[in-house]
Backbone as JSON, one array per atom type, in Angstrom:
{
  "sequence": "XXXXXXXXXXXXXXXXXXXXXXXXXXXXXXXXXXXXXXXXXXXXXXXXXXXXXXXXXXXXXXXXXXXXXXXXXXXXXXXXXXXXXXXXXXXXXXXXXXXXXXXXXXXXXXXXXXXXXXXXXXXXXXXXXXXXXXXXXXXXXXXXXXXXXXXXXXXXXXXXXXXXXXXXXXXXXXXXXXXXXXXXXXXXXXXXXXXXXXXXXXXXXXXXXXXXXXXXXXXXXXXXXXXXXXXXXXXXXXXXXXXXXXXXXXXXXXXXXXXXXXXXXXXXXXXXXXXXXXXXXXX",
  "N": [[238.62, 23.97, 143.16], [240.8, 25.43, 140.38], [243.41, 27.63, 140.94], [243.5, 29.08, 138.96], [240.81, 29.12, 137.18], [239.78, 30.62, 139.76], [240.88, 32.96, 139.8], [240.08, 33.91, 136.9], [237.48, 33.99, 137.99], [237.39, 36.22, 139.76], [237.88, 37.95, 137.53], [235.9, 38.21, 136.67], [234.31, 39.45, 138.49], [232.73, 42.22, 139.9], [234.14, 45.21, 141.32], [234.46, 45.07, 145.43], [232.91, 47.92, 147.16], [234.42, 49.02, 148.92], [237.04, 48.63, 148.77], [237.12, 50.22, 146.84], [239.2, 53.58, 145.8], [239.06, 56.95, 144.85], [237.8, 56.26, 142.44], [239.94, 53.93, 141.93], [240.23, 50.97, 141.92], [241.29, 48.28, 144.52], [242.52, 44.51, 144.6], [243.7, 42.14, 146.27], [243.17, 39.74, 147.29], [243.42, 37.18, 146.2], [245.69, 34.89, 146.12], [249.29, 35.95, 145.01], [248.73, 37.05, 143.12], [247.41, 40.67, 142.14], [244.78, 42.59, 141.55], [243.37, 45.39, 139.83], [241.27, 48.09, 139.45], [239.86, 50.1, 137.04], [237.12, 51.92, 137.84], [234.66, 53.52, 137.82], [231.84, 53.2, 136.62], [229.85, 54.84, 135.46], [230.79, 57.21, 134.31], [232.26, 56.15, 132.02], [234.76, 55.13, 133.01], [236.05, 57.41, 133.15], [239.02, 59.26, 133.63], [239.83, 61.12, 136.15], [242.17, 63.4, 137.66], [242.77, 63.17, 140.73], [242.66, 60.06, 140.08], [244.55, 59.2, 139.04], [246.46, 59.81, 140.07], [245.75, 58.37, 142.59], [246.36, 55.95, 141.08], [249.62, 55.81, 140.54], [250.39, 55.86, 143.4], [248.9, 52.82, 144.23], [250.76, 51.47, 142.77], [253.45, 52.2, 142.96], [253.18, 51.11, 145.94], [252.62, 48.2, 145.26], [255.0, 47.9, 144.61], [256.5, 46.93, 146.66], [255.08, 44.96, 147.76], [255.17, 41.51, 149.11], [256.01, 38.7, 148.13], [254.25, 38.95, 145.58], [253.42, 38.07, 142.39], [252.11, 39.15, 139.37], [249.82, 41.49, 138.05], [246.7, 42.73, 137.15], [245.57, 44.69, 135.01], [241.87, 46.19, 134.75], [239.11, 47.44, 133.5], [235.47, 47.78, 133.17], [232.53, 46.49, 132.38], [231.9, 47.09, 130.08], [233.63, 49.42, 129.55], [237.0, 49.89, 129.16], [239.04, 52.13, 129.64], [237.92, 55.2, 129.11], [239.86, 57.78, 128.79], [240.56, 61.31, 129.61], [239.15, 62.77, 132.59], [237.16, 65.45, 131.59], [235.29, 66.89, 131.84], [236.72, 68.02, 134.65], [238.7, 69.87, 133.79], [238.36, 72.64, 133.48], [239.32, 73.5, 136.09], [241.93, 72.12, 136.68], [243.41, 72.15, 134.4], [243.58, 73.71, 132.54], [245.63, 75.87, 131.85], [248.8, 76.83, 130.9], [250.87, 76.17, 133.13], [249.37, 74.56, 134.89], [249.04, 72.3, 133.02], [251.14, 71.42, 132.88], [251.92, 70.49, 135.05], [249.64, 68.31, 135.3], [250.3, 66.7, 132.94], [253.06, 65.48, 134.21], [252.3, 64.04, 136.72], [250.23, 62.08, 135.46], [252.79, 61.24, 134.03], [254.16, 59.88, 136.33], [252.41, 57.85, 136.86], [251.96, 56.09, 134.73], [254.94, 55.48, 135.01], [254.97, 54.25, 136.89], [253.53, 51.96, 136.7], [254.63, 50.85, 134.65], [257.42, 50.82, 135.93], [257.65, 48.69, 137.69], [258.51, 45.99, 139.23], [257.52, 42.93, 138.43], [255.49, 41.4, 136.04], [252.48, 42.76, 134.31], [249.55, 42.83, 133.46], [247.26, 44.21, 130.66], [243.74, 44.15, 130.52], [241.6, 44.43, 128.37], [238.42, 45.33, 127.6], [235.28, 46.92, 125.43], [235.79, 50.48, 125.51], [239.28, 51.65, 124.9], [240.69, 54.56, 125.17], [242.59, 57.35, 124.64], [243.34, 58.48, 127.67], [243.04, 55.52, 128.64], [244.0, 54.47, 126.68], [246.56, 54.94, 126.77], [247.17, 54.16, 129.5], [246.31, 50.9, 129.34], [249.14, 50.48, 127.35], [251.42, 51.15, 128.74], [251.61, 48.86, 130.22], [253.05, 45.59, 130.21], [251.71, 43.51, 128.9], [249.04, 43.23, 126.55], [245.22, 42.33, 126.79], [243.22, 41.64, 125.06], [239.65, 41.93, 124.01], [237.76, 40.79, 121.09], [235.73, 43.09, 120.93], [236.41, 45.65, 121.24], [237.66, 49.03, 121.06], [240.74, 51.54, 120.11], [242.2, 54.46, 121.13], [243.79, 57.85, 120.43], [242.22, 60.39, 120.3], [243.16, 63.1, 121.02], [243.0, 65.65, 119.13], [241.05, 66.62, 118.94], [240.35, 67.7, 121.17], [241.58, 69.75, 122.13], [244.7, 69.05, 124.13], [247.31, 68.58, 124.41], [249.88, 65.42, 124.35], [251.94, 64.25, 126.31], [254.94, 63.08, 127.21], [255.92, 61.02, 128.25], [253.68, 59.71, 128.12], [253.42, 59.43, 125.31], [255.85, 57.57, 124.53], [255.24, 55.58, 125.67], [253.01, 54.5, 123.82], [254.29, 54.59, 121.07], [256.67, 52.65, 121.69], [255.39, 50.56, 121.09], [254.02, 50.71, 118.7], [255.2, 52.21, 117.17], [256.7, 55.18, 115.43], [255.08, 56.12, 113.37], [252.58, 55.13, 112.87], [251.7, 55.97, 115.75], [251.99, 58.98, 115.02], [249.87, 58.9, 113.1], [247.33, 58.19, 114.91], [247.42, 60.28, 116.21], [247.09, 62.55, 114.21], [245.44, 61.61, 112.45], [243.01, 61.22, 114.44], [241.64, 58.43, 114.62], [239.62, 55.79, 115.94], [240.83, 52.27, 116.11], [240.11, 49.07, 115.87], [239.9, 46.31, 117.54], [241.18, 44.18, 116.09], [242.63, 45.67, 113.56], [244.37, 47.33, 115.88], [245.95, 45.19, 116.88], [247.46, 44.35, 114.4], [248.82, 46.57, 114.37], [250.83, 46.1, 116.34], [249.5, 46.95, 118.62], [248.31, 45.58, 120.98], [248.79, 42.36, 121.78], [247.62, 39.91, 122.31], [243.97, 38.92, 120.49], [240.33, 37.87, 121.54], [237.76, 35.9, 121.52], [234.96, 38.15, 122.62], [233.63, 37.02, 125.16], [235.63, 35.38, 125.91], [237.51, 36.53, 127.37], [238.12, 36.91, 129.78], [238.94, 34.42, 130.46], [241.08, 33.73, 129.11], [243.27, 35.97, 129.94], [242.6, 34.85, 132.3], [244.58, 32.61, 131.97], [246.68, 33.27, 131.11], [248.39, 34.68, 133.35], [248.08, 32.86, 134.96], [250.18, 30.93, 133.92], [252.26, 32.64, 133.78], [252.33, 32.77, 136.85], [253.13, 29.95, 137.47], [255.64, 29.98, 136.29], [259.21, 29.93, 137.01], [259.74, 33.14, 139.72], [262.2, 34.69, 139.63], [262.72, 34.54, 136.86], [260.72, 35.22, 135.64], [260.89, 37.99, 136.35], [263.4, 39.04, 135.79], [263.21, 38.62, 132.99], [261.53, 40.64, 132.31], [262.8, 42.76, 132.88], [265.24, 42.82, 131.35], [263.78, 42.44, 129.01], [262.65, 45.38, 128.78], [265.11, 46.51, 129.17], [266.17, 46.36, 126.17], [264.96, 48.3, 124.7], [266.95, 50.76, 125.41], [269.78, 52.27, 125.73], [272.29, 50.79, 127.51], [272.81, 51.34, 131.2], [274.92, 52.0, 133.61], [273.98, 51.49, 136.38], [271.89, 50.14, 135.03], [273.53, 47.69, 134.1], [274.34, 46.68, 136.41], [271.94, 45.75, 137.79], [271.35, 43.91, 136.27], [273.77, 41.93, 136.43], [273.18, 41.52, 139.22], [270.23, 39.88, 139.11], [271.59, 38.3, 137.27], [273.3, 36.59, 139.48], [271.39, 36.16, 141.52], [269.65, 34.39, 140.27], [271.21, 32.17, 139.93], [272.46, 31.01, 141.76], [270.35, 30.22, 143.25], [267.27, 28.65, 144.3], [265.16, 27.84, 142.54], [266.32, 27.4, 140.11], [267.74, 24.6, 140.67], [265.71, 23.26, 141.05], [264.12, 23.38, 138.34], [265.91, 21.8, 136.46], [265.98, 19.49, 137.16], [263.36, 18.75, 137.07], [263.05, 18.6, 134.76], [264.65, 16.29, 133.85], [263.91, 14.7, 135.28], [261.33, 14.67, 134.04], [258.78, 15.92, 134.89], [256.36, 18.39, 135.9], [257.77, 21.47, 137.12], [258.22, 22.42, 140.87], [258.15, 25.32, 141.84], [260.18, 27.19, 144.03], [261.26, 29.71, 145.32], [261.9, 32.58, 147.0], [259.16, 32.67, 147.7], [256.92, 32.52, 150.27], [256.14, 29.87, 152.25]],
  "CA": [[238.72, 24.95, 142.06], [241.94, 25.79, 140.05], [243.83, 29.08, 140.83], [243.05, 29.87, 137.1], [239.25, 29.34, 137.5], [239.38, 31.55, 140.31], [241.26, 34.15, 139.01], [238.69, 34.18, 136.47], [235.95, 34.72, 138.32], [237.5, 37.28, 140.09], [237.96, 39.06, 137.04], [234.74, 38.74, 136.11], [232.83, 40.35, 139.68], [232.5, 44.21, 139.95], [235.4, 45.47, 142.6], [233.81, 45.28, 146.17], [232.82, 49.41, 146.89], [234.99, 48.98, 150.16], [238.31, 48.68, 147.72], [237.03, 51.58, 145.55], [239.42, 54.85, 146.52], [239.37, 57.99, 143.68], [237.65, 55.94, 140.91], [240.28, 52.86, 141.16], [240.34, 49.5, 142.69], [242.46, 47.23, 144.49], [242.01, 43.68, 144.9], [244.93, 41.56, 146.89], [242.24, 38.66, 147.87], [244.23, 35.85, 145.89], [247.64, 34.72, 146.59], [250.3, 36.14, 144.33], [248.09, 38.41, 141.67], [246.83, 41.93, 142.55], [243.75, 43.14, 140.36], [243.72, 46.97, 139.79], [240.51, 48.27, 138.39], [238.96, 51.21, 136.85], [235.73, 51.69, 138.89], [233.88, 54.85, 137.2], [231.24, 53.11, 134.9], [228.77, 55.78, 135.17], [231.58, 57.97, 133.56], [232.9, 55.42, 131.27], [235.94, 55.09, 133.69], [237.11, 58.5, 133.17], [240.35, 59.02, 134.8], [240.2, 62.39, 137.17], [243.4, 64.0, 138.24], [242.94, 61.74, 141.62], [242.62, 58.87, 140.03], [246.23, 58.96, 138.47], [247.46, 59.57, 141.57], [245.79, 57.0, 143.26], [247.08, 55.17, 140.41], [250.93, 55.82, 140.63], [250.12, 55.11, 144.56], [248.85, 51.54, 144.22], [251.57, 50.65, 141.85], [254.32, 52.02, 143.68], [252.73, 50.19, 147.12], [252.89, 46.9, 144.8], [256.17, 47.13, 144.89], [257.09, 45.78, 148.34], [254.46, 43.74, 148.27], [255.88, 40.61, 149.77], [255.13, 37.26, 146.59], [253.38, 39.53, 144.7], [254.16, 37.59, 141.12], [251.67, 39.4, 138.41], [248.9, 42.31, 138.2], [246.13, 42.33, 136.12], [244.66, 46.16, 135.19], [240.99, 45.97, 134.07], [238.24, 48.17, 133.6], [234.34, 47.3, 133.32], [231.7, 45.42, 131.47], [231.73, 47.78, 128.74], [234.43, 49.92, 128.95], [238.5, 49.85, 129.95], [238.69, 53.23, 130.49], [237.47, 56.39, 128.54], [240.18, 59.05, 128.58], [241.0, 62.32, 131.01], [237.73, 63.46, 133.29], [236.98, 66.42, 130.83], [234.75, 67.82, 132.97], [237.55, 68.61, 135.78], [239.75, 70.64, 133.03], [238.39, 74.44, 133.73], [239.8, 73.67, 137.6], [242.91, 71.57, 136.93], [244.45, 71.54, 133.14], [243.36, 74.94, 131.48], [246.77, 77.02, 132.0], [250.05, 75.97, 130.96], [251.4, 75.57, 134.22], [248.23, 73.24, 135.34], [248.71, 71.04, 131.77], [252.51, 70.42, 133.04], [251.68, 69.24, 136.42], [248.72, 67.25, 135.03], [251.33, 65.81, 132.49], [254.03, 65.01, 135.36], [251.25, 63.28, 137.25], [250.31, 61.03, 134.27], [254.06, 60.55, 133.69], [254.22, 59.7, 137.22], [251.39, 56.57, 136.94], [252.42, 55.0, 133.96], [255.85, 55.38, 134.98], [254.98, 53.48, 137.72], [253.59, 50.71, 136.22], [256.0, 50.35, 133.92], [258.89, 50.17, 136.39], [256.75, 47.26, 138.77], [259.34, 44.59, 138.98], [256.78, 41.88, 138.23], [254.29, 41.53, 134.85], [251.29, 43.8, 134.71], [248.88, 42.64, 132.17], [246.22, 44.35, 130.57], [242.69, 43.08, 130.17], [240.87, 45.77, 127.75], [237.13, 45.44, 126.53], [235.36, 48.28, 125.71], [237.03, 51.65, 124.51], [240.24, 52.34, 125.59], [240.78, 56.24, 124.36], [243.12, 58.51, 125.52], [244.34, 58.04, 128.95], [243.15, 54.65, 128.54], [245.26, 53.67, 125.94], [247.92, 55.09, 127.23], [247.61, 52.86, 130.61], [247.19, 49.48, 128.8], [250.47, 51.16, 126.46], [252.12, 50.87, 129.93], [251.52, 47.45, 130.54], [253.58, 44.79, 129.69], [250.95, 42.75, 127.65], [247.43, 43.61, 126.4], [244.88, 41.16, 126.15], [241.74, 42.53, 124.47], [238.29, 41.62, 123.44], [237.25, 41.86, 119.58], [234.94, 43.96, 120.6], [237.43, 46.73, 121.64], [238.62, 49.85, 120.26], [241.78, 52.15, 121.05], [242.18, 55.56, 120.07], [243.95, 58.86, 120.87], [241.71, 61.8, 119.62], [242.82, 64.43, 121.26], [242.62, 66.58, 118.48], [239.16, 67.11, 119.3], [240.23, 68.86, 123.08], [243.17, 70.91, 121.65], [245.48, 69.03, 124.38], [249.04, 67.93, 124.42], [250.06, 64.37, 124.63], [252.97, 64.2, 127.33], [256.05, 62.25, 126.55], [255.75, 59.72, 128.9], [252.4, 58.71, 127.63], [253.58, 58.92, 123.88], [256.61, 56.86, 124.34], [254.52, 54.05, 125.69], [252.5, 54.19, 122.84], [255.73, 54.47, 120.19], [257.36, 51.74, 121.56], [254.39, 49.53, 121.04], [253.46, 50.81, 117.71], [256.11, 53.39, 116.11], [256.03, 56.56, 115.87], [254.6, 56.91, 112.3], [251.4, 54.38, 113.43], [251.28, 57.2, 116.76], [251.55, 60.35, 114.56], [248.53, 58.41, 112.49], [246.93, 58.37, 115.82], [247.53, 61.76, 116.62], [246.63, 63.52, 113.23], [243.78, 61.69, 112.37], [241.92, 60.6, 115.94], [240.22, 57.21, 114.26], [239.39, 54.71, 116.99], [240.84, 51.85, 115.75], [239.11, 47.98, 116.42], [240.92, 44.9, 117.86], [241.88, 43.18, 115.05], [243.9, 46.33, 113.89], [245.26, 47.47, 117.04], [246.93, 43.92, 116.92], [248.41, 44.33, 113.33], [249.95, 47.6, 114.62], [251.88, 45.94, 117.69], [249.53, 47.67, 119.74], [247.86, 44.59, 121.6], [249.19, 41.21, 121.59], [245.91, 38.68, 122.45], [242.57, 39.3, 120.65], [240.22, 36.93, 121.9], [235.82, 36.4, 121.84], [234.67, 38.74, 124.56], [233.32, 35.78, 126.01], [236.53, 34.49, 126.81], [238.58, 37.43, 127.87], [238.7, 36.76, 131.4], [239.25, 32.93, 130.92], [242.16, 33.94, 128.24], [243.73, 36.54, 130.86], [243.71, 34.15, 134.09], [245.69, 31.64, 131.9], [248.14, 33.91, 130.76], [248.44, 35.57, 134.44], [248.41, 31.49, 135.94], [251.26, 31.2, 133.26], [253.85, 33.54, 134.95], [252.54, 32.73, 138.34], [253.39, 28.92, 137.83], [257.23, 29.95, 135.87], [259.93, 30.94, 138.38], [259.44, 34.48, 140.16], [263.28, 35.27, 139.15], [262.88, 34.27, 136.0], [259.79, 36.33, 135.12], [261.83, 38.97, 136.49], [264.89, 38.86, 134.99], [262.66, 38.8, 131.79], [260.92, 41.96, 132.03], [264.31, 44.05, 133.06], [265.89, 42.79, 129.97], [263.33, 43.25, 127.9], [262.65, 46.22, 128.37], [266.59, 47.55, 128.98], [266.53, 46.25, 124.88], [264.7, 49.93, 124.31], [267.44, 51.7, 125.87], [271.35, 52.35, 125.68], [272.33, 50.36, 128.79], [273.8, 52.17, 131.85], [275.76, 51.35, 134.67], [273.12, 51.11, 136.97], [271.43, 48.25, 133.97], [274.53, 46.4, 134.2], [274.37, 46.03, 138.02], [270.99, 44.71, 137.68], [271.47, 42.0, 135.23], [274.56, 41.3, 137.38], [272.64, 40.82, 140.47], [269.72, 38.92, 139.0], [271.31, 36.64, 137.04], [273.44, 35.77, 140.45], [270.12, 35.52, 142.36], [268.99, 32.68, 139.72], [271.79, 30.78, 139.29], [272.32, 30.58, 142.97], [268.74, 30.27, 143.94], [267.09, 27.15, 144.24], [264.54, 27.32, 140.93], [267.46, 26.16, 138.59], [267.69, 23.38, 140.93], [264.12, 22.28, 140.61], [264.05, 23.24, 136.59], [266.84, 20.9, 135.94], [265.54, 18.37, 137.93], [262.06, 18.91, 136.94], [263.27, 18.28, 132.83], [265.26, 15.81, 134.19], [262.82, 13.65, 135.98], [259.91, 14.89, 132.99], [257.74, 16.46, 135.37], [256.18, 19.9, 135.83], [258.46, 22.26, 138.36], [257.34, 23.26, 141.91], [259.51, 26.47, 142.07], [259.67, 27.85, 145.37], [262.23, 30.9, 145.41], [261.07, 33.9, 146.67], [257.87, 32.72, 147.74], [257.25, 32.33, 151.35], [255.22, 28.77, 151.89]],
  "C": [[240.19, 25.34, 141.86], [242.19, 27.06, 140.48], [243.22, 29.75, 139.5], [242.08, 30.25, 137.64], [239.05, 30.41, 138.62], [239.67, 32.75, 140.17], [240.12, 34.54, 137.67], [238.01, 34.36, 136.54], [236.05, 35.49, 139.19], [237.52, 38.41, 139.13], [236.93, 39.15, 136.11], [233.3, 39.62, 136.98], [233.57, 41.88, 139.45], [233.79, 44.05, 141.6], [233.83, 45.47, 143.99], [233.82, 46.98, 146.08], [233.92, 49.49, 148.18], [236.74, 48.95, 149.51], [238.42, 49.86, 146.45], [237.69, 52.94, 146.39], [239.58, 55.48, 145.11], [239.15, 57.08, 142.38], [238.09, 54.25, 141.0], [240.44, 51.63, 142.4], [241.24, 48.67, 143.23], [242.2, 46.36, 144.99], [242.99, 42.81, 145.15], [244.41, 40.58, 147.57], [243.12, 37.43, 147.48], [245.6, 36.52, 145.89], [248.44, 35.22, 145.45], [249.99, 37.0, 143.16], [247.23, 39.66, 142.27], [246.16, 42.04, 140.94], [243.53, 44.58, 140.52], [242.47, 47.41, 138.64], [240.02, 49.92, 138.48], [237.43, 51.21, 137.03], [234.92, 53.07, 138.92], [232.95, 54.55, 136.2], [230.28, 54.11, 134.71], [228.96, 57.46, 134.25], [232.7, 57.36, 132.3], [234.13, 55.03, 131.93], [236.94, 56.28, 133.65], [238.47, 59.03, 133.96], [240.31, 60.7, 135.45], [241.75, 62.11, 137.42], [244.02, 62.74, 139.7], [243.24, 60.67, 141.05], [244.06, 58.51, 139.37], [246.89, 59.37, 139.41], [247.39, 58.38, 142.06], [246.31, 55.4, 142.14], [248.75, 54.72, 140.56], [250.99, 55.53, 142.51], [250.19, 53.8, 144.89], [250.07, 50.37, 143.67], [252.89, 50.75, 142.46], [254.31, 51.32, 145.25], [253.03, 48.81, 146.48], [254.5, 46.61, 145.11], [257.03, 46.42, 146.22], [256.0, 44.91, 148.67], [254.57, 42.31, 148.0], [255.23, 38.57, 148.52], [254.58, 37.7, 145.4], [254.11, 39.14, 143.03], [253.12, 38.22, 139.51], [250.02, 40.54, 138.65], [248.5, 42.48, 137.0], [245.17, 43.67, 136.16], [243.5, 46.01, 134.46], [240.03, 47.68, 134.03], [236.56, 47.51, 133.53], [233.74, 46.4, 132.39], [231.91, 45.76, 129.93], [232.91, 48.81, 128.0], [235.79, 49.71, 129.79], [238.55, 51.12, 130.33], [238.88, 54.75, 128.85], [238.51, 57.43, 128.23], [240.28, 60.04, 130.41], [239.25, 62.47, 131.4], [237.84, 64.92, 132.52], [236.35, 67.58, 131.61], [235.14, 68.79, 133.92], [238.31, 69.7, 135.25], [239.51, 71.73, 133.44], [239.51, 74.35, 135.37], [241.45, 72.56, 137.49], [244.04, 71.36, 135.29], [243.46, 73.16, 132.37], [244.35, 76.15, 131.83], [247.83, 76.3, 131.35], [250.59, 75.83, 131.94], [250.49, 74.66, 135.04], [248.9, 71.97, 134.19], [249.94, 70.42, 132.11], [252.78, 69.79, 134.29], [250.51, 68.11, 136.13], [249.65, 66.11, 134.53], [252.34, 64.89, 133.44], [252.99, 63.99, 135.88], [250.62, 62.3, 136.88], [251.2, 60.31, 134.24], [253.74, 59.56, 135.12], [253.51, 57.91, 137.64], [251.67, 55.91, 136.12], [254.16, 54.77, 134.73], [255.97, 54.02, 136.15], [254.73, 52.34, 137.75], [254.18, 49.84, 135.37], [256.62, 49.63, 134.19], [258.34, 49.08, 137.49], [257.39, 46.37, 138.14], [258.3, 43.1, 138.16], [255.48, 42.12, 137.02], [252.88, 42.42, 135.09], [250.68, 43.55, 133.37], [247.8, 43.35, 131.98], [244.77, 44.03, 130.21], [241.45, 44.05, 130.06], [239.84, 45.29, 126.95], [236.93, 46.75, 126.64], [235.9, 49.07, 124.74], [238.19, 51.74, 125.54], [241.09, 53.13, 124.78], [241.55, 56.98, 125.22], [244.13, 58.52, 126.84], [244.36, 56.61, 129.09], [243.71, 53.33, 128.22], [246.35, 53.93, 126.51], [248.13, 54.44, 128.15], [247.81, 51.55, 130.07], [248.78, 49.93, 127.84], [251.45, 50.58, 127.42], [252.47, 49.65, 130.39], [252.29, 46.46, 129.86], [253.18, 43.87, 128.55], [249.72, 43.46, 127.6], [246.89, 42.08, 126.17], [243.68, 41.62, 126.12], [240.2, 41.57, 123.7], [238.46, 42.19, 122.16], [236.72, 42.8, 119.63], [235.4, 45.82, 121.04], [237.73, 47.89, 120.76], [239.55, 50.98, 120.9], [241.87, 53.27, 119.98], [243.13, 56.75, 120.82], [243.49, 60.62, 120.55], [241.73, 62.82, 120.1], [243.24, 65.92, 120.54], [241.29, 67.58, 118.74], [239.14, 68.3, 120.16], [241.18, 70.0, 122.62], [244.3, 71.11, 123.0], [246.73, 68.45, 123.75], [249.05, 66.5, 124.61], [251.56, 64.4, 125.26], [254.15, 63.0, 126.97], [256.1, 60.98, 126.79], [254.65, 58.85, 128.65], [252.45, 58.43, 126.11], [254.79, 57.96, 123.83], [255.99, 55.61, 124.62], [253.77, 53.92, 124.72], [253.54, 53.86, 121.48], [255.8, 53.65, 120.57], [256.83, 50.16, 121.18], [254.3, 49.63, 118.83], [254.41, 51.93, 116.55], [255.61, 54.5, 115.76], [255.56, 56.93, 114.24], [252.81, 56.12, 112.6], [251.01, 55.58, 115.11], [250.78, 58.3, 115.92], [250.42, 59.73, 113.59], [247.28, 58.46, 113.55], [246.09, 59.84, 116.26], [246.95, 62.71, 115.72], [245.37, 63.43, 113.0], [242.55, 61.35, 113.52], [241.01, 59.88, 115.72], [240.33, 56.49, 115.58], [239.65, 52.91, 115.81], [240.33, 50.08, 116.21], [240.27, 47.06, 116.63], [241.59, 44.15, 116.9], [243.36, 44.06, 114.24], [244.6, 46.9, 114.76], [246.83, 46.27, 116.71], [247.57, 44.16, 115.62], [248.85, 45.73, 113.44], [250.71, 47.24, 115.93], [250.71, 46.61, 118.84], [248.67, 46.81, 121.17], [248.67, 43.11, 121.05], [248.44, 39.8, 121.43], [244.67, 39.56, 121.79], [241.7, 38.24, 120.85], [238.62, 37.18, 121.72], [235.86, 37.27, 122.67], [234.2, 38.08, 125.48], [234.52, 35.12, 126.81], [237.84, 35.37, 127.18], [238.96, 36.81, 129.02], [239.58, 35.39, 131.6], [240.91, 32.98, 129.97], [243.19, 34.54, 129.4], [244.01, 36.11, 132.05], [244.37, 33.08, 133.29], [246.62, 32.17, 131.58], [249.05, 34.26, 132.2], [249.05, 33.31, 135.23], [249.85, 31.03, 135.03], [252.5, 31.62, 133.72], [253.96, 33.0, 136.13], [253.45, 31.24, 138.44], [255.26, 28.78, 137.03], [257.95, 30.44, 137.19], [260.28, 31.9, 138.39], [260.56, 34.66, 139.29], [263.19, 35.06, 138.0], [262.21, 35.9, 134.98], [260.07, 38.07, 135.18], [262.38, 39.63, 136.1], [264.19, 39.41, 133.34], [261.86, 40.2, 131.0], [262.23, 42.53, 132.31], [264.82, 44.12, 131.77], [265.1, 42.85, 128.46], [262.9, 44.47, 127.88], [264.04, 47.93, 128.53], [266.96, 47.35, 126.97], [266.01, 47.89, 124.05], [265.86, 51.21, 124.69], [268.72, 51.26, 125.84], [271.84, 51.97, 127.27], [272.94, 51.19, 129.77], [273.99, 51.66, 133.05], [275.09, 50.9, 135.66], [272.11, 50.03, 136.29], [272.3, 47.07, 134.48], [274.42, 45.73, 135.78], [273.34, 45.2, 138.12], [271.08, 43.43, 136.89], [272.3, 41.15, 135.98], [273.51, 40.78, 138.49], [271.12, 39.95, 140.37], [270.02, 37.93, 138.46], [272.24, 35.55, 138.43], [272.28, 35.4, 141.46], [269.75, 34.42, 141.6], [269.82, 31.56, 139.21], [272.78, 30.26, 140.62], [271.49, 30.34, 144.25], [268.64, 28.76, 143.9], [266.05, 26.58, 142.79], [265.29, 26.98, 140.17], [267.59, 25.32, 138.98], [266.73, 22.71, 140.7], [263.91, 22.38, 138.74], [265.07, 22.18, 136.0], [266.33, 19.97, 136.47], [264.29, 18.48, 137.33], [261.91, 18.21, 135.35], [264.02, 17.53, 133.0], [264.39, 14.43, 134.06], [261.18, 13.74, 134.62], [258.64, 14.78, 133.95], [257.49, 17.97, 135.55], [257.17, 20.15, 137.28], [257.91, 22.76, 139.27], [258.65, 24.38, 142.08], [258.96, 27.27, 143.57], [260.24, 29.27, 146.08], [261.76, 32.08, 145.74], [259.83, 33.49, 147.51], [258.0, 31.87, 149.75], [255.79, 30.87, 151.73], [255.16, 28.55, 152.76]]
}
């Protein structure tokens, strides 16, 4: 069986319950891709207070983890994930000094998946409303089912939307497609999501998963530094570079052009065969 194929049919079983902590999932079974799921279907995947912890947790743990070349955030059969746990609000978000540690705490989880050196794709059937959207937002790619819709209605609750969770949405979709979001709270369907920037893949729902492990076997089989290198700089193109940018670009592009994957890519287009890249990766 291909890596793909199995990546695929990992991301089509239910998380074991032995990997379930505060709602979310972690699955580090295959070599080089971590799976990260929302594991609340009996609440649509509602995200509790915990569970954005244990979110910004997992993601900052990814980062020292040792090959780790691509993470793939899902949610369930039916849904990606629902929004805040509503329920929890009288005991954790009904003051203003609760709503700005909730906020921080939010910031805190996307921020984290954000800054995860290595691709983080999303793989959204379902609704994804609210906090939901705002995590795939986070993610480097979306890759969505038609049968999907994304929304931010919290007009409805009479909260706030936190900066850190509207800039990931803006930078996807602009901020006059957000404040459309924001004013009127439609749920909008896969096909427009995608003609607002705000997904990139729509695909059958049949073939999400099989769409998502080739994109994911994609990165894994380009070289690590590359894929790297690629996310830093694209997303230092949102921002006025700063001295601490420049050092990075400096020191990855000397890691890849004194590594050994430019040796095998030249050689590889050389010889007109596929590249075994080995950099980084401990074999």
């Amino acid at each position: 069986m291909s890596d793909q194929a199995a990546l695929s049919m990992r991301l089509s079983a239910a998380p074991e319950p032995s990997t379930v902590e505060d709602n979310i999932a972690l699955d580090l079974t295959l070599p080089e891709v971590a799976i990260v799921t929302l594991a609340r279907p009996d609440k649509y995947n509602a995200l509790s207070l915990a569970s954005w912890i244990r979110l910004a947790t997992i993601f900052n743990d990814l980062a020292s983890v040792a090959n780790l070349r691509g993470v793939v955030v899902r949610g369930g059969e039916k849904v990606f994930g629902a929004g805040a746990d509503i329920a929890e609000f009288p005991q954790v978000r009904m003051t203003g000094e609760d709503a700005i540690a909730y906020n921080e705490t939010i910031a805190r989880a996307l921020t984290a998946v954000a800054d995860l050196p290595v691709p983080v794709i999303a793989m959204v059937r379902g609704l994804a409303v609210g906090g939901g959207c705002e995590l795939a937002a986070a993610c480097d790619l979306r890759v969505s089912s038609d049968r999907t819709r994304y929304g931010i209605p919290i007009g409805r609750l009479g909260v706030t939307l936190g900066y850190v969770e509207a800039k990931a949405i803006a930078r996807l979709i602009g901020v006059g497609n957000l404040k459309r979001l924001l004013f009127e709270g439609e749920l909008l369907d896969a096909a427009e999501a995608h003609s607002i920037g705000l997904v990139e893949y729509v695909v059958e729902d049949t073939e999400l998963e099989t769409r998502t492990a080739k994109l994911i076997a994609t990165i894994v089989s380009n070289a690590a530094v590359t894929m790297r290198a690629a996310k830093l700089v694209a997303d230092m193109c949102e921002r006025t570079l700063t001295p601490r940018d420049t050092e990075q670009l400096v020191r990855t592009t000397v890691e890849a052009y004194q590594g050994s994957d430019l040796k095998e890519g030249v050689a590889a287009f050389t010889e007109r065969r596929d590249p075994v890249f080995t950099q980084g990766r401990n074999l």
